[in-house]
N, C-alpha and C positions, 0 to 999 in steps of 0.2 A: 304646349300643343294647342291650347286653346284657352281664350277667357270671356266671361259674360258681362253683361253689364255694369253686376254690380261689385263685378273688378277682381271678382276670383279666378284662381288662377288654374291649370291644371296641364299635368304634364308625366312625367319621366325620368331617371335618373339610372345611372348602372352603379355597382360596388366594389370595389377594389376584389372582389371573390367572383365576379362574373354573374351577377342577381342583378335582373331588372324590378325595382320595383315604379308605382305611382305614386305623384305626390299631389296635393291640393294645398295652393296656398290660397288664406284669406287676404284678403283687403288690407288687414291689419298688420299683414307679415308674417304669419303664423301658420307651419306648413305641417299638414297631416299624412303620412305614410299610408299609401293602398299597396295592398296586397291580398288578392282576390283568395282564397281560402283554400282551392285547387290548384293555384298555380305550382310551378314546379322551383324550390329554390336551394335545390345541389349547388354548393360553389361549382365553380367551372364550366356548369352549364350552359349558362348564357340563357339561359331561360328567365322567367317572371309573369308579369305583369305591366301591359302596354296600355293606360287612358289616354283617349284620342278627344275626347271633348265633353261637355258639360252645358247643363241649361240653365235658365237665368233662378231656377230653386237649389242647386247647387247638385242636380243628382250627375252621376259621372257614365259613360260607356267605353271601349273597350274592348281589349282582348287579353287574354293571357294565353299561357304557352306548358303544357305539361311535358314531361318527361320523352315521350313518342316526338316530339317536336310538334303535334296538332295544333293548334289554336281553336280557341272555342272562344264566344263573346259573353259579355256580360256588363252588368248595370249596376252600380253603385248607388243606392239609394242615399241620401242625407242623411238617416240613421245609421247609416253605415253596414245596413242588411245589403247583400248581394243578390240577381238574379240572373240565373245563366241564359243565353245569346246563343243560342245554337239552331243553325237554320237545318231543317228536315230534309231537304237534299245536298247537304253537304255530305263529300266523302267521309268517313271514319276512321280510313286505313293512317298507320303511322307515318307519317311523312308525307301524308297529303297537307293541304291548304286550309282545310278547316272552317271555321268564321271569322268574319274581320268585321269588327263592329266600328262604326267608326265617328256616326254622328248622334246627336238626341236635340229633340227641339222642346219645347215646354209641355208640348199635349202627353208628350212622352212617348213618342216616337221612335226608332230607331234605323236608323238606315246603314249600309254596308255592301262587302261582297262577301262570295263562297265561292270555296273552288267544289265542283261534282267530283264524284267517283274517276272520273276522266282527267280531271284539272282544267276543267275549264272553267273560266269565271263567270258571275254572274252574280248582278245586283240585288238587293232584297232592300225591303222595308217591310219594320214588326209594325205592328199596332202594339200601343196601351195593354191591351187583352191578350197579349201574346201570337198571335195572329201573321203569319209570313204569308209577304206577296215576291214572288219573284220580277226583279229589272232588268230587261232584256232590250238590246239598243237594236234599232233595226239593221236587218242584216247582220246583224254580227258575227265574226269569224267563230268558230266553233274549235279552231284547233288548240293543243292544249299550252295550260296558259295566256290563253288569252281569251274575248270576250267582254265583259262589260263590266267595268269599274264605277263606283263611287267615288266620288272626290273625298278626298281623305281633309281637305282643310274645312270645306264646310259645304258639305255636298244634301244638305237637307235645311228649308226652309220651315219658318212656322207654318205655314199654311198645307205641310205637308207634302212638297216639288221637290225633287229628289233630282240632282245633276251630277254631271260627271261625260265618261268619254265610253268609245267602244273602239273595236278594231276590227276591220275588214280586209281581207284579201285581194293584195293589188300587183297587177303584174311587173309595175316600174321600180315599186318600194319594197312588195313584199308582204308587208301589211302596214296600211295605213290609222291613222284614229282619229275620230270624229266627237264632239261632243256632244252632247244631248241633253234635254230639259224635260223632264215625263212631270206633267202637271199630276194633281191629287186623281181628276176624274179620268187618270191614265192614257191625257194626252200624251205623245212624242212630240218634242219641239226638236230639228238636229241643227247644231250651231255649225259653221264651216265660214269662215269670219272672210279665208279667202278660197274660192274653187280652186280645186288641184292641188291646195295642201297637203303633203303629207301627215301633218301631227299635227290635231288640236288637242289640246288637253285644258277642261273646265276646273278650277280649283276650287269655286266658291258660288254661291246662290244667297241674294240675298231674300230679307222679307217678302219684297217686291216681286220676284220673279229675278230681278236684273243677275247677270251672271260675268265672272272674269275669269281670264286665265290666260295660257298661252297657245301658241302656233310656229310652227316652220314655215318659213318664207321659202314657196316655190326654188329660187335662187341659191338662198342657203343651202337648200338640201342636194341640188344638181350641181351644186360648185363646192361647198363649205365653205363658201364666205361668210365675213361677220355681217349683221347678227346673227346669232345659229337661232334665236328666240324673237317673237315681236309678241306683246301684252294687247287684249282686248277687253274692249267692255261690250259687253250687250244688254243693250234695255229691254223693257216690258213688251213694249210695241217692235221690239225686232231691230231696231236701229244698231249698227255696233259703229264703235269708233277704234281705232288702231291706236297703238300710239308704243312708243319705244322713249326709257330714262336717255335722258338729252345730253352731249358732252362724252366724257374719255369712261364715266362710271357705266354706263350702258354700251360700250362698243362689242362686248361680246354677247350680250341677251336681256333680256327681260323679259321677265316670267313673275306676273303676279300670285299671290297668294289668296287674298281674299277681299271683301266690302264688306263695310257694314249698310245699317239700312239709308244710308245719306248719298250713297254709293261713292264714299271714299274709299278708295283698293289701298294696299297694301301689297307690300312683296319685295324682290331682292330685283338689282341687276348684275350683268357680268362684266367686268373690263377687259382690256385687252392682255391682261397678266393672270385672269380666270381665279382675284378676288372678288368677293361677295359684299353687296354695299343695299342697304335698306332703302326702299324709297315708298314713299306715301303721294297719290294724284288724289287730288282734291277732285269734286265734282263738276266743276269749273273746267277741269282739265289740267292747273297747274302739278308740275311734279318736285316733290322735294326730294334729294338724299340726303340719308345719314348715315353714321356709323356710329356702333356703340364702343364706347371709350377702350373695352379689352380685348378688340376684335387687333386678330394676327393681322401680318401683313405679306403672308406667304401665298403658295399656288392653295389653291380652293380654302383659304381661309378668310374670316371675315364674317358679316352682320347676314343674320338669315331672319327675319318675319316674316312673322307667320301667320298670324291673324289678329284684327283688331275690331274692338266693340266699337257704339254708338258715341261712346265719350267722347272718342278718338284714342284710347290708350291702343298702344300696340306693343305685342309680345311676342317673343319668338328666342331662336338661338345666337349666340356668338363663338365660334371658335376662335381662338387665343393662338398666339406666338408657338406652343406645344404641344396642338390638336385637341386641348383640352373643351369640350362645349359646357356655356354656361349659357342663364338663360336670362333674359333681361326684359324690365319692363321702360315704354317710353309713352311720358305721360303724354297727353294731347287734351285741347278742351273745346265743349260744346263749340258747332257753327253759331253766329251771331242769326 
């Protein structure tokens, strides 16, 4: 699900019993079992414990899932102490939506969503001090399930800039989604790479402000022609560039995942047989794919990253020949 710097790693795994738990691997290879202390772990359940990402001190954030099917968030400290994520307007009722924790940055931050008593979403960031601010994209549709998301790959900067999308009610689409940049001193910035998009969706914010992710191409969405996806970057200063993986691995979409602070993205594209193929854009603009060595070669199987640090390593899933996902590191090294 995500890794830092200094190359740790963190993620997820299910049990032949239907138990999700967390895992942390170090640098070294050596991988530590989470499992948050409330969570729920009945075989058959399919419940657990979901870590979503980690800071460069190695603390972890999160959700797990009890019994009720609730989700609540919570924090993995390095000592391995926990602290519960639970934002003050979220519903409580059983089978509501609960908190979805999903980033932390080094100040020790936490950013996410919450479904209300309604199911309707909405952003948050904790403070350090335990402290919730609600994120609310302009305009946002209110109806339920929908509203305003966090980017689940890395939707919180160190500086505190929290992105991600929202959705709004549209007569053509129905509901459309835009992305958004809400600075620390609770700017709105709203990304829209092209007018009359129907779907932008922000995956990632870097240090910088700069942000990536994808869109529906006007065309795609009134035709369903390929690509159904085109990948953007947008800088500090507002500038964005388009750009779609080059050749037969990108005929069906691209959809990046993330940058690190170099603003090298990361993320998959789709071919015309709807496998999944890694690709990395340098800041230059070149695009490399890859695939990792145990990825299937069936309908939606294949190389998924997901996010990648400063090094350039990148990490993410691979689904196999028998939908099996594994998860796979690809080393990269410093820019000269």
């Amino acid at each position: 699900m995500a890794n830092n710097n200094a190359g740790e790693i963190v993620g997820q795994y299910i049990t032949n019993e239907g138990v999700y738990y967390g895992f942390l691997r170090s640098p070294e290879g050596k991988v530590t079992t989470l499992s948050e202390p409330n969570a729920d772990t009945t075989p058959g359940h399919f419940n657990g414990t979901y870590p979503i990402s980690l800071n460069s001190r190695g603390a972890v954030t999160g959700s797990y899932q009890m019994a009720d099917g609730l989700l609540h968030g919570f924090i993995r400290e390095p000592d391995g102490s926990y602290i519960e994520v639970d934002d003050p307007a979220a519903g409580t009722a059983a089978g509501q939506g609960g908190t979805w924790s999903f980033n932390i940055n080094d100040r020790g931050e936490v950013a996410g969503f919450y479904y209300d008593s309604s199911n309707v979403l909405h952003g948050f960031i904790r403070s350090p001090q335990g402290e919730f601010t609600t994120v609310d994209g302009p305009n946002a549709d209110n109806g339920a399930f929908s509203g305003t998301m966090i980017a689940l790959e890395q939707g919180l900067n160190a500086r505190g800039s929290v992105a991600g999308s929202y959705t709004v009610s549209n007569v053509q689409f129905g509901l459309v989604t835009y992305g958004f940049v809400r600075e620390a001193n609770g700017k709105f910035i709203t990304i829209d790479p092209v007018p009359s998009s129907p779907g932008v969706i922000v995956t990632g914010i870097n240090s910088a402000g700069a942000v990536t992710g994808n869109f529906v191409p006007l065309t795609s969405a009134l035709t369903g022609s390929l690509p159904l996806t085109s990948g953007f970057l947008q800088r500090p200063d507002g500038q964005i560039t388009i750009f779609n993986v080059p050749g037969p691995a990108g005929a069906a979409g691209t959809s990046p995942s993330t940058l690190n602070s170099r603003n090298e993205v990361t993320g998959f594209s789709v071919d015309a047989s709807f496998q999944f193929h890694g690709f990395i854009r340098s800041a230059k603009g070149d695009i490399k794919t890859f695939d990792a060595p145990q990825r299937g070669t069936g309908f939606l199987q294949g190389t998924g990253p997901v996010t990648n640090n400063d090094s350039g390593q990148v990490i993410g899933w691979v689904l196999d020949s028998n939908n099996v996902a594994h998860g796979f590191i690809r080393d990269g090294s410093p820019a000269p």
